[in-house]
C-alpha positions as a printed NumPy array, in Angstrom:
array([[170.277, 127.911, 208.382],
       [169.977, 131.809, 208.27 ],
       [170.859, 132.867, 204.575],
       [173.36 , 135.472, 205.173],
       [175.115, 132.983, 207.491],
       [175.226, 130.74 , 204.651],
       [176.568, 133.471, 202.25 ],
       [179.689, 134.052, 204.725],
       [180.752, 130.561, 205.333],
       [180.583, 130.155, 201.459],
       [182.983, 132.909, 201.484],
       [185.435, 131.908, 204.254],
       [185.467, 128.391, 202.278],
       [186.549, 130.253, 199.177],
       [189.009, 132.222, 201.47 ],
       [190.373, 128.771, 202.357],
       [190.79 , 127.341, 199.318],
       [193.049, 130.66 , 198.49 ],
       [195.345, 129.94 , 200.984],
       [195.712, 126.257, 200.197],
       [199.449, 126.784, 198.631],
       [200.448, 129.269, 201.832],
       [198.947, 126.019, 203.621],
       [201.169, 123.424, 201.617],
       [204.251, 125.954, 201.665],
       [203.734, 125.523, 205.462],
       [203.502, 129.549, 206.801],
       [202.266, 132.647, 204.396],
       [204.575, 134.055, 201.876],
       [206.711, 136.754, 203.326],
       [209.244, 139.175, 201.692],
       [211.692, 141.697, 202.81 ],
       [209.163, 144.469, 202.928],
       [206.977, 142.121, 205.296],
       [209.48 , 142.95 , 208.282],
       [208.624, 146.779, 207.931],
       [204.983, 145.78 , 207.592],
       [204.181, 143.6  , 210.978],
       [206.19 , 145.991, 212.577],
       [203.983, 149.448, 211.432],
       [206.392, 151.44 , 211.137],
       [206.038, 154.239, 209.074],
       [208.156, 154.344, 206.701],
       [208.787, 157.116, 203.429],
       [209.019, 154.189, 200.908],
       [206.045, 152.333, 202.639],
       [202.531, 153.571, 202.393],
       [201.559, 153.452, 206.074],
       [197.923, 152.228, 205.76 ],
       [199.161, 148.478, 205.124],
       [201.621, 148.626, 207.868],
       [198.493, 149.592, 210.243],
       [196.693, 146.922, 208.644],
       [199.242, 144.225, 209.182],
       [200.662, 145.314, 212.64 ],
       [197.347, 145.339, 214.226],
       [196.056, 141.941, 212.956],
       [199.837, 140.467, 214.2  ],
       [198.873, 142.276, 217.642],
       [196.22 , 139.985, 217.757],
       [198.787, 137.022, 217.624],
       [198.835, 134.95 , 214.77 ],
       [200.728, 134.935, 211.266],
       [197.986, 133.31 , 209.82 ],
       [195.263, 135.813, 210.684],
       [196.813, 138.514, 207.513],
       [196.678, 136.605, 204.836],
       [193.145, 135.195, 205.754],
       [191.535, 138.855, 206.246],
       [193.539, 139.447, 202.576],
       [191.761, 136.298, 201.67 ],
       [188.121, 137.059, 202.185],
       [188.718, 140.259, 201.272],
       [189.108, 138.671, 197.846],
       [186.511, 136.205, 198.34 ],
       [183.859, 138.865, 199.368],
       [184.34 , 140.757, 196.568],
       [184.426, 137.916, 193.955],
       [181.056, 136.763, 195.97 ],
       [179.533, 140.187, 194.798],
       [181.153, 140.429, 191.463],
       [178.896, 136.886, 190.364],
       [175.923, 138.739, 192.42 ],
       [176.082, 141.665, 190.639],
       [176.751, 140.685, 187.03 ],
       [174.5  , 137.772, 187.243],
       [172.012, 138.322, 190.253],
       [172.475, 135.655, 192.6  ],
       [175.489, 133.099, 193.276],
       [175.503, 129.722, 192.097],
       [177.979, 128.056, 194.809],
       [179.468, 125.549, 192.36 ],
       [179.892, 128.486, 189.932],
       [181.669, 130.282, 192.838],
       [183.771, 127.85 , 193.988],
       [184.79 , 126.906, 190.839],
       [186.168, 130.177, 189.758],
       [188.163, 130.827, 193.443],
       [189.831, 126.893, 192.571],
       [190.387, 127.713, 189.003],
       [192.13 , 131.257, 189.948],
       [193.784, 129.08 , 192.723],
       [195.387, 126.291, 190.666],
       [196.288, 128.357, 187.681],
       [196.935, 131.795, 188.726],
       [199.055, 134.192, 190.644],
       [196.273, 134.756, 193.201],
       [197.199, 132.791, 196.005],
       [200.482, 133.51 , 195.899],
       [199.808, 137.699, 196.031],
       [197.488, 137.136, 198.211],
       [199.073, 135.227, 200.773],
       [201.903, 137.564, 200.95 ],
       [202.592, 140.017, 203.481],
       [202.761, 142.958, 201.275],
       [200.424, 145.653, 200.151],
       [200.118, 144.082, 196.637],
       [196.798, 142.143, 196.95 ],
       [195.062, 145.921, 197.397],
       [195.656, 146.681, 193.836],
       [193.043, 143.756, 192.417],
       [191.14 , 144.662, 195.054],
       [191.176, 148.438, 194.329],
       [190.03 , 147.401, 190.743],
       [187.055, 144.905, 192.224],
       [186.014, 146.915, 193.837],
       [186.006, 150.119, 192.033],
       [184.087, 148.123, 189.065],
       [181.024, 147.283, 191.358],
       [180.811, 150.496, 193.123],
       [180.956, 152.507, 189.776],
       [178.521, 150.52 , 187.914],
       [176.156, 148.545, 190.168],
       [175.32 , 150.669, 193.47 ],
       [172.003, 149.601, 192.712],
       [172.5  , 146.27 , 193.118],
       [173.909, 146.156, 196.773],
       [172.202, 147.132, 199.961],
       [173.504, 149.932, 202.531],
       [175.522, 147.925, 204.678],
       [177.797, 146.22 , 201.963],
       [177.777, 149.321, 199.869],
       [179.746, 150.786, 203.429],
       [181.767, 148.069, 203.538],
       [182.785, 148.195, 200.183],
       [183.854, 151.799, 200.387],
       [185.942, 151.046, 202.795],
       [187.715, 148.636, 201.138],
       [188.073, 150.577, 198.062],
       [189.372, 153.367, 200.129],
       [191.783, 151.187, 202.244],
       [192.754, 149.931, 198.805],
       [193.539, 153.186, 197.25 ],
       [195.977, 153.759, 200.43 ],
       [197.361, 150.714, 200.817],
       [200.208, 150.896, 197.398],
       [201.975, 154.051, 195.939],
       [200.414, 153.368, 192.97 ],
       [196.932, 152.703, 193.607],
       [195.481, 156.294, 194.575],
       [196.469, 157.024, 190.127],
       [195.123, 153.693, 188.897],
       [192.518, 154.765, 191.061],
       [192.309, 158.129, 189.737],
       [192.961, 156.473, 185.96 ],
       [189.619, 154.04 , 186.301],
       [187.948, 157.293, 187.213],
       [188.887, 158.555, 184.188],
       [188.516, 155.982, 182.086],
       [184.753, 155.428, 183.13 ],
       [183.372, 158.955, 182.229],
       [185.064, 158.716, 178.831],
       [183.453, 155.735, 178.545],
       [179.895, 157.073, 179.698],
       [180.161, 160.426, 177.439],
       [180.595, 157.658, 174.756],
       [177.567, 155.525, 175.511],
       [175.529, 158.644, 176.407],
       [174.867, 157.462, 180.231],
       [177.072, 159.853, 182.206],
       [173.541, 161.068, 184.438],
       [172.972, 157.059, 185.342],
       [176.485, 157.087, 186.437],
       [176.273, 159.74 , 188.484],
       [175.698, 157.782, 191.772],
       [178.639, 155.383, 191.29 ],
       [180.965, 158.177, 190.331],
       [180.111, 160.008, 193.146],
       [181.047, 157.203, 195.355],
       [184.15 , 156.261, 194.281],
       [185.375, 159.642, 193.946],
       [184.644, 160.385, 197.491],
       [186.801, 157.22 , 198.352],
       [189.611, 158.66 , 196.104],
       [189.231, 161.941, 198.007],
       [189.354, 160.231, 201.606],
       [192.371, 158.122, 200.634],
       [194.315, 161.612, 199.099],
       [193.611, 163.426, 202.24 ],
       [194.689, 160.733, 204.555],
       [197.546, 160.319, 202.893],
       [198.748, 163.861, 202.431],
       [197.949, 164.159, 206.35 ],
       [200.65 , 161.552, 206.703],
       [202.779, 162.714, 204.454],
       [202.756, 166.317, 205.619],
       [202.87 , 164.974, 209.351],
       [205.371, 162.578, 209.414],
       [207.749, 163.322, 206.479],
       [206.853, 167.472, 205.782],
       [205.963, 166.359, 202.645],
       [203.078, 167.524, 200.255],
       [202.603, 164.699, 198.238],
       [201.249, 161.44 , 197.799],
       [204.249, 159.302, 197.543],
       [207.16 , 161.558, 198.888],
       [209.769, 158.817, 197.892],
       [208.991, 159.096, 193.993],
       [211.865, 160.66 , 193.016],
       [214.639, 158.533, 194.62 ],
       [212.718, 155.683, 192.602],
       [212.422, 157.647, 189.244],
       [216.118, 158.786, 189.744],
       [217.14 , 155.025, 190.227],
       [215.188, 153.422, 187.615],
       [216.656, 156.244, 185.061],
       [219.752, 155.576, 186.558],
       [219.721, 151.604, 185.971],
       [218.322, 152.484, 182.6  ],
       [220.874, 154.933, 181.783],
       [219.38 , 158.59 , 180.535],
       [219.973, 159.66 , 184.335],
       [223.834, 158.456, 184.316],
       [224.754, 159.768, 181.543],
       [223.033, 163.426, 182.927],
       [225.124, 162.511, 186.063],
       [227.919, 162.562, 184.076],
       [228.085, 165.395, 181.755],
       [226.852, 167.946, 184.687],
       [228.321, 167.011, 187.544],
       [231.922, 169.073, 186.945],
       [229.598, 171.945, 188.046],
       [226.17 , 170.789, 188.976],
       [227.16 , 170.48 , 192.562],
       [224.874, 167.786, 193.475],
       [225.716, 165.648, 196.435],
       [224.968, 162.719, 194.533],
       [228.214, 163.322, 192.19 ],
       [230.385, 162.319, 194.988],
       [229.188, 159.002, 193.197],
       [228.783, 159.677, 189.665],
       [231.651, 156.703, 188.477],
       [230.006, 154.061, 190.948],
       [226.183, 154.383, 189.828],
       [224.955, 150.805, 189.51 ],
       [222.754, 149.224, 186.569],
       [220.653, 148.202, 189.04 ],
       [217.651, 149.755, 190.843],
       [217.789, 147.57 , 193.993],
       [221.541, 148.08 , 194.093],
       [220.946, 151.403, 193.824],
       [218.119, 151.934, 196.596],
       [218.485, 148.828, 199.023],
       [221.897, 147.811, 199.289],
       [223.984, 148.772, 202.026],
       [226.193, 150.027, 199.72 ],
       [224.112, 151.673, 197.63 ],
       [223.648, 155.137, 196.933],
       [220.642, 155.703, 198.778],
       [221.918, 154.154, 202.024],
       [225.348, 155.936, 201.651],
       [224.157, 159.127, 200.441],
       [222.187, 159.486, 204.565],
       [218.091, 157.634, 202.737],
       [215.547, 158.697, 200.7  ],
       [214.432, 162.234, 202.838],
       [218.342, 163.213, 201.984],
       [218.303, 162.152, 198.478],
       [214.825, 163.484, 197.384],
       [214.667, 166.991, 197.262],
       [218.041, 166.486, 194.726],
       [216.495, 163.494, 193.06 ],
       [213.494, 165.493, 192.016],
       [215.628, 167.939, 189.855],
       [217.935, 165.586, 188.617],
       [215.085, 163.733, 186.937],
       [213.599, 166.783, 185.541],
       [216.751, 167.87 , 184.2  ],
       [216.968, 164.618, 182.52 ],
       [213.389, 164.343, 181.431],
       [214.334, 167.911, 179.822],
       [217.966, 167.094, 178.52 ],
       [217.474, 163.405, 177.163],
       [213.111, 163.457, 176.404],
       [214.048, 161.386, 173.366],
       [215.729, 158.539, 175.661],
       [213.598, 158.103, 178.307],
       [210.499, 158.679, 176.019],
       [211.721, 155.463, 174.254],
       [212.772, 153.626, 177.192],
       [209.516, 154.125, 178.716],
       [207.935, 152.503, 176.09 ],
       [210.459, 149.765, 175.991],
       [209.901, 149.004, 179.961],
       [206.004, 149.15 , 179.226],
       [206.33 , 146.469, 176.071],
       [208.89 , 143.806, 178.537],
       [206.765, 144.398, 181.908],
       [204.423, 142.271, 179.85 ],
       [206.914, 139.697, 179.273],
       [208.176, 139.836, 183.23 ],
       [205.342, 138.279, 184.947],
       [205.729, 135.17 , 187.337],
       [203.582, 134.563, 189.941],
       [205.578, 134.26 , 193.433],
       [208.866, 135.077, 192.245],
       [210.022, 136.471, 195.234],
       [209.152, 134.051, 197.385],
       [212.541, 132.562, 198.574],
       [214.472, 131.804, 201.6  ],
       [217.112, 134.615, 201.043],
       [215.021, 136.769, 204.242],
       [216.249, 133.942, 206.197],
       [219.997, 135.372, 206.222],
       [218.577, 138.535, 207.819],
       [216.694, 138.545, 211.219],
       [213.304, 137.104, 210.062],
       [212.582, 134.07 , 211.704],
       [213.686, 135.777, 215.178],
       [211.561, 138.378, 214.22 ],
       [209.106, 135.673, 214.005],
       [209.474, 134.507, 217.292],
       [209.819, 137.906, 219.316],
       [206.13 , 138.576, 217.439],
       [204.509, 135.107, 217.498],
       [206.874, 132.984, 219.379],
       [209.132, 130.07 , 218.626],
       [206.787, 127.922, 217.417],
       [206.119, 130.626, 214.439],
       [209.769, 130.654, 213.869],
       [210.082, 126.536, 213.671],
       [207.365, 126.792, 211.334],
       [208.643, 129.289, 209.142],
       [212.494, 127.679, 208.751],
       [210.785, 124.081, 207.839],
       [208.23 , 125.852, 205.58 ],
       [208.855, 125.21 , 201.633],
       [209.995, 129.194, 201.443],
       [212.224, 128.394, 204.459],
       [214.102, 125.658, 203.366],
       [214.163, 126.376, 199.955],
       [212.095, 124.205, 198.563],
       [209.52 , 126.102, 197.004],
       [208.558, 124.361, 193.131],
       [208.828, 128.01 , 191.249],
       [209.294, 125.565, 188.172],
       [205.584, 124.227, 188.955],
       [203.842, 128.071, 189.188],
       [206.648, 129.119, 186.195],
       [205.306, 126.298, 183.847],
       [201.684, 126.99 , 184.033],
       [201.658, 130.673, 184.1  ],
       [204.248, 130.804, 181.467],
       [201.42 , 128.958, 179.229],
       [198.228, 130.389, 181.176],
       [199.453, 134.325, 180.925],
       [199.951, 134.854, 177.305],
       [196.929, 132.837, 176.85 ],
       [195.213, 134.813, 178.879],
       [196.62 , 138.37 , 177.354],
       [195.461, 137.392, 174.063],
       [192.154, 136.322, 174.938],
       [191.384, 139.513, 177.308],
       [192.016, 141.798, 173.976],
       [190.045, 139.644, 171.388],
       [187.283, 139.64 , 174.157],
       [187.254, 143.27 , 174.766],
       [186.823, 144.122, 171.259],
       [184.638, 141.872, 170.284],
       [182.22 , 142.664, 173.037],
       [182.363, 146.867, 171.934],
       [178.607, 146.536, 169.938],
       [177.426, 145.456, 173.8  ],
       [178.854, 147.871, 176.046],
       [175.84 , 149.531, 176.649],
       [175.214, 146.75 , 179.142],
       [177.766, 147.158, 182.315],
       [178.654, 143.524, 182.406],
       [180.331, 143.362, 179.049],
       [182.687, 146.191, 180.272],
       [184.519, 144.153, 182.584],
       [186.923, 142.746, 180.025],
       [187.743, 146.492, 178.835],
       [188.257, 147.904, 181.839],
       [190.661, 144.496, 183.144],
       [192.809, 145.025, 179.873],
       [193.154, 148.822, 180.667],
       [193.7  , 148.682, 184.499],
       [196.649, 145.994, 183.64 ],
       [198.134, 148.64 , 181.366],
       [197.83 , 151.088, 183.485],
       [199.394, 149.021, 186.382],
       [201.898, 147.78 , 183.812],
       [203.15 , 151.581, 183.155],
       [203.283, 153.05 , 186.311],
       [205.389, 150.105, 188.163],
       [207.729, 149.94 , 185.258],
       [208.299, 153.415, 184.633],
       [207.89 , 154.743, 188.   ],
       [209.78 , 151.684, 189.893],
       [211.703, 149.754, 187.276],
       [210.516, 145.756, 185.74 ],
       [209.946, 143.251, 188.503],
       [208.094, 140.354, 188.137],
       [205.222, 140.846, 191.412],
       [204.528, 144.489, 189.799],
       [202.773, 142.307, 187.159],
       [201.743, 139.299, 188.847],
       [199.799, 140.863, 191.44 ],
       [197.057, 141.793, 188.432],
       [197.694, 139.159, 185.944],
       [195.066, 137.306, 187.777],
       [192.133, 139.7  , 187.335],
       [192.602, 138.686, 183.347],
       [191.872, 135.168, 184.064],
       [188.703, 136.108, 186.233],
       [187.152, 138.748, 183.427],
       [187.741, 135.689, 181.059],
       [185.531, 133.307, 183.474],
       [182.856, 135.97 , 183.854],
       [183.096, 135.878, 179.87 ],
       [182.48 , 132.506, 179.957],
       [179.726, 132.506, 182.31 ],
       [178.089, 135.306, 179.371],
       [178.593, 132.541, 177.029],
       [176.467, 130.113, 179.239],
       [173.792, 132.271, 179.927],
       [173.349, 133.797, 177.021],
       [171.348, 136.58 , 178.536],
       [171.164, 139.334, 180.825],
       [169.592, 137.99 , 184.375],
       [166.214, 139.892, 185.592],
       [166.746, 142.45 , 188.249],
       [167.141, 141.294, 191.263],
       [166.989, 142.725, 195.497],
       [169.392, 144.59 , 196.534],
       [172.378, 142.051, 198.526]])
């Protein structure tokens, strides 16, 4: 059997085995956002690259087809992270880690969903072995991992600074070890993804909203999350005799809530005429009270940083509240009643999805895991100078980094967190796997 064909169906096994609890839950996780999604449309709170993602594979015809591509997409890029780091793949090795991060992780669950939240790991992944092993991989999956990482960087609000933050992070961390001129090649090619994605996006941006900026709805969720936190309010209330904002009309009905505030039908974003209205008067109001209360938020900040790592369960979301909105016929107009029937007697459906199952073991497996990760990146500081023993660094950082943006930017909610928790998990298995071999692996041909 040809070799490379082997190397594939090892990964579309290891893309099966992630689906296995969207299999058992009967039809792939879906949330309110997923509706947008399959449908493309482009939307000022929705980066547009996943809806193009997900509303072509649904052209095709099948549900099932989006979190499969999501899948191997995950699978492919595990594949090379073992290749990389350790020169070839040992399948049992391979397999093991995709069950282990199956069983015990929030992986399945993110990336079965039909959101844009599996592209952050996958930014990360991917970032990692284009930065520090272009060496290692041929042409042809070099290409196909820029693409990825450039998708990636599109594909969430947030991704294009984590992104920009690993960037970062990496020639600090080459200045230190005196190896900035060996880096040079995998700088230069993630950078030119992060450049692609920013233009892209601005294009959009400017074309369909007149916007020049990367994520043009910002301020309507930095006003709400100040809002629901309560520096904004308070601004609200003090200026609006003779502020003359629009928004004041509302002033004594704010909410302490940010989806109140943005998603409700009777919230001040849908009342006030949606986010393009609110913006433009969102973006002062927030720099007012950046400037009025810097104390407040300053400290809030840091309080929302120190819970968002207490706010982490896998799958949280998933529940059958889309059901009371037009979902499942949503289903069938795209995939037909069949999809619909299988959706309402699904375990998300019907309401009989075991949270208490995924809540139990990542309520043990997560701290465990957050601990570990920062012993493990410290201890392994006397080895940096060999790329491998970075990955537990640069995991602890990018969930940080994730960890601050979401929670400052967008408020505390559990998938924010979940949808990187994972990567912890695998840096501790490639850890492990140091442990075992005890040595750096001979160079090996390019894959």
């Amino acid at each position: 059997m040809n070799k490379l064909f082997k190397q594939y169906l090892l990964i579309v096994l290891a893309t099966l085995i992630i689906m296995l609890p969207a299999i058992i839950n009967g039809f792939p996780f879906v949330f309110m956002d997923t509706i947008d999604y399959l449908g493309g449309y482009i939307r000022i709170f929705c980066p547009p690259a996943y809806g193009a993602f997900a509303s072509t594979l649904r052209k095709l015809g099948n549900v099932w087809l989006i979190p499969f591509f999501q899948g191997l997409i995950v699978s492919y890029l595990i594949y090379y992270l073992n290749v990389v780091m350790w020169g070839r793949v040992r399948v049992i090795g391979y397999l093991g880690q995709i069950l282990f991060l199956t069983l015990f992780t929030s992986l399945p669950y993110v990336s079965s969903l039909i959101i844009a939240d599996i592209f952050t790991p996958i930014l990360f992944i991917s970032f990692f072995i284009l930065a520090f092993y272009p060496d290692k991989i041929n042409l042809r999956t070099k290409i196909i991992m820029l693409v990825i990482f450039t998708f990636a960087s599109m594909a969430h609000v947030s991704n294009i600074y984590l992104g920009a933050g690993l960037l970062i992070l990496t020639i600090i961390v080459e200045f230190a070890r005196g190896g900035l001129k060996n880096r040079l090649q995998g700088l230069g090619i993630v950078t030119s993804g992060l450049m692609t994605a920013v233009a892209l996006l601005l294009w959009v941006n400017i074309a369909s909203f007149k916007s020049v900026s990367l994520s043009p709805s910002a301020p309507t969720y930095m006003l709400a999350n100040l809002v629901a936190q309560g520096p904004a309010k308070k601004y609200l209330q003090s200026a609006c005799h003779n502020a003359g904002y629009k928004i004041c009309k509302y002033s004594n009905q704010l909410p302490s809530d940010v989806n109140d505030f943005i998603w409700r039908k009777s919230g001040i974003v849908m009342r006030m005429g949606g986010f393009q209205v609110l913006n433009g008067e969102a973006a002062i109001i927030v720099k007012n009270t950046l400037l009025k209360y810097p104390y407040d938020v300053a400290t809030i900040a840091i309080n929302s940083f120190a819970k968002s790592f207490t706010i982490h369960e896998p799958a949280a979301e998933i529940d059958n509240s889309i059901i009371k909105e037009n979902f499942p016929n949503l289903m069938a107009q795209y995939f037909g009643e069949g999809a619909k029937q299988q959706f309402l007697k699904s375990a998300q459906g019907s309401g009989t999805f075991r949270h208490d199952v995924i809540r139990a073991i990542d309520g043990f497996l997560y701290p465990l895991s957050l601990v570990l990760i920062i012993i493990t990146a410290i201890l392994l500081i006397p080895k940096y100078r060999d790329n491998k023993y970075l990955l537990p660094l640069f995991t602890l950082a990018f969930i940080c980094g994730n960890n601050f943006l979401c929670s400052v930017g967008s408020g505390l909610f559990d998938r924010y967190q979940a949808r990187v928790s994972w990567l912890m998990v695998l840096a501790l298995l490639q850890v492990l796997a140091m442990l075992i071999v005890g040595k750096t692996p001979q160079k090996v041909t390019k894959r």
